[in-house]
N, C-alpha and C positions, 0 to 999 in steps of 0.2 A: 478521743474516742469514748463512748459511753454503750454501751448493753444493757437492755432491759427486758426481763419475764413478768408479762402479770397476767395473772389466772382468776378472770372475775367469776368467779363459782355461782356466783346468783344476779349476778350485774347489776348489783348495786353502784359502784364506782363508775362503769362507762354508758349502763343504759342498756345493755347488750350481756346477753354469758357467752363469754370468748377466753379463750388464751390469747394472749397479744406478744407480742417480740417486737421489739423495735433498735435499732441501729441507729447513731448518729456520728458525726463524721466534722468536726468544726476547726476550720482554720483562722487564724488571727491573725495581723500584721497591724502592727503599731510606727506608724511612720516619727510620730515624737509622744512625748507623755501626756499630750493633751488629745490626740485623735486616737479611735481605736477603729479598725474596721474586721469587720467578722463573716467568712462564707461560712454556712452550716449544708448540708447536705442527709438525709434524712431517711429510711425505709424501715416501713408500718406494714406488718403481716399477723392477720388474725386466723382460726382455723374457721371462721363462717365469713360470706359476704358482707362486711361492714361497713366497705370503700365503694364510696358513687367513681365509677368509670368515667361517668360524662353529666355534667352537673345538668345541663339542660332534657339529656333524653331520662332523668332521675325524675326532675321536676313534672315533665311533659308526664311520663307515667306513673305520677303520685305512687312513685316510691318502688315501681314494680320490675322495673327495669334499671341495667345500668350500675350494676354493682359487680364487685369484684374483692377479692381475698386481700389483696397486698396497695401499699399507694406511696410513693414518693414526693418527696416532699423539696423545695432548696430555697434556702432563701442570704439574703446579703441585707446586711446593717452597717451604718454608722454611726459611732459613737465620740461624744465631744464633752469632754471631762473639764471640768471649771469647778 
């Protein structure tokens, strides 16, 4: 498990002045010492719309529509140690 606060005061770092909060959530299972595989699971909450809702109705309205405050994230990897 990981917890993160960052408070871009001038947004410099993300592009954006936000507070940001982020959660992540990572499980592991190692079947022997040379494979690894890893689920992560992920939630991104800023206090302004910083998150595209819908990539394409985002694109369609160059950027005007199609945001939202919060965005989930999951993803699955394997790894192969030699």
């Amino acid at each position: 498990m990981r917890v993160e606060y960052f408070d871009d005061k001038d947004g410099y770092r993300t592009g954006v002045i936000q507070k940001w909060k982020e959660g992540t959530a990572t499980l592991r299972y190692m079947p022997n010492m040379n494979f690894e595989v890893r689920a992560e699971g992920r939630y991104d909450r800023s206090d302004g719309n910083n998150f595209v809702n819908d990539a394409l109705a985002f694109a369609a309205s160059e950027g005007k529509l199609g945001t939202k405050n919060s965005g989930w994230s999951l993803g699955l990897e394997g790894i192969a140690k030699f």
